[in-house]
N, C-alpha and C positions, 0 to 999 in steps of 0.2 A: 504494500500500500504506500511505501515510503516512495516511491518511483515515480506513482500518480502525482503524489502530492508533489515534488519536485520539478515535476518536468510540468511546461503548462501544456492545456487541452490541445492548442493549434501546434502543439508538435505532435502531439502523438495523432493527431487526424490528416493521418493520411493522407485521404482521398477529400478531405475538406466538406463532408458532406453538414458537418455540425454534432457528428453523433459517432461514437465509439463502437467499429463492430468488432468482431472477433476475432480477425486478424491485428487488428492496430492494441487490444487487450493483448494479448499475444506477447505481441511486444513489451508491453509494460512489466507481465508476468515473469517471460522470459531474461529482461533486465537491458539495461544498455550495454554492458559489455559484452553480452551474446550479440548481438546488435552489432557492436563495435568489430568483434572478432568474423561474422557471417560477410557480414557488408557493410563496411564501414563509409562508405563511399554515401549510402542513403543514412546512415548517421549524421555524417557533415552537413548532407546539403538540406534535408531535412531541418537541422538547427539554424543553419545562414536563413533558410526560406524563411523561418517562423523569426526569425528575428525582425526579419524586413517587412513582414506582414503588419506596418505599422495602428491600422488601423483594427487590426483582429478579425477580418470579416474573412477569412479562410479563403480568401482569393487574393491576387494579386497582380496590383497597378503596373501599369509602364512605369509611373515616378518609382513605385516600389520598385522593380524590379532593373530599372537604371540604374537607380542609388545600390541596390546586390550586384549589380555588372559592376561598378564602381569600386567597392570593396571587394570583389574575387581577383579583379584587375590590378589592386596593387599589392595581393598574396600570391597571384600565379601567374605564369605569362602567357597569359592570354588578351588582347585588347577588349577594353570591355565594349568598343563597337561591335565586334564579333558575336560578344555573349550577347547585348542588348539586340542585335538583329534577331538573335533567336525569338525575340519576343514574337514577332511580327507574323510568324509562321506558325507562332500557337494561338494567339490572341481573337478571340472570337467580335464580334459586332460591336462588345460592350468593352471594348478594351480591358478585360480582362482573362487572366488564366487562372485554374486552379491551383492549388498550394501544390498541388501531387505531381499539377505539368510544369509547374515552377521545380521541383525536386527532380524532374527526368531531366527536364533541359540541364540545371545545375549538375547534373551527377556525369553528364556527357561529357561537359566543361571541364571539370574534376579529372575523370578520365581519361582527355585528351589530355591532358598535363602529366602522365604518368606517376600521376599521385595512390590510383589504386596498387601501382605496382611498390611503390612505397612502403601502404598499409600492409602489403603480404608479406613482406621482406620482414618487418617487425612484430606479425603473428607467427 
């Protein structure tokens, strides 16, 4: 229960739906360093997402998700033109993506950078 309490709700939801299923439970049960150690690559970007999810509405803005190209961009070398165009090809009518399509595009990004090869080097 200590997990719950620590970690806030727009991390652990996923798929941003507003509600906890059984898979995103799962996770909480199973701990963040199971987490950490399976895939840590959705651990990271997961927490960058919900960080930038300024307003908490489980989805997220172009400002939101500039201001995250922004900060990825002076931790990895990537430009964050590149990551912020990603937006453009997720982004539905209302300018916005889910916190989950904000987690796949960020874990790409991550990826290209051979940061997953990293994390396996030190599990």
């Amino acid at each position: 229960m200590h997990a719950l309490a620590s970690r806030s709700f727009a991390a652990l939801d996923f798929d941003s739906n507003g509600e906890l299923d059984r898979d995103e439970l799962n996770e909480v049960v199973w701990g963040e360093q199971d987490l950490a150690q399976s895939d840590p690559l959705r651990l990271v970007a997961s927490e960058l997402v919900s960080q930038f999810d300024s307003d908490s509405d489980f989805q997220i803005s172009r400002n939101e998700f500039d201001a995250l190209a922004q900060f990825v961009a002076t931790s990895f070398p990537v430009p964050a033109e590149d990551i912020a165009a990603m937006f453009d090809g997720a982004a539905g009518e209302n300018d916005l993506i889910s916190r989950q399509e904000a987690v796949q595009l960020l874990e790409q990004v991550l990826g290209s950078t051979g940061l997953n090869d990293a994390f396996e080097k030190m599990n």
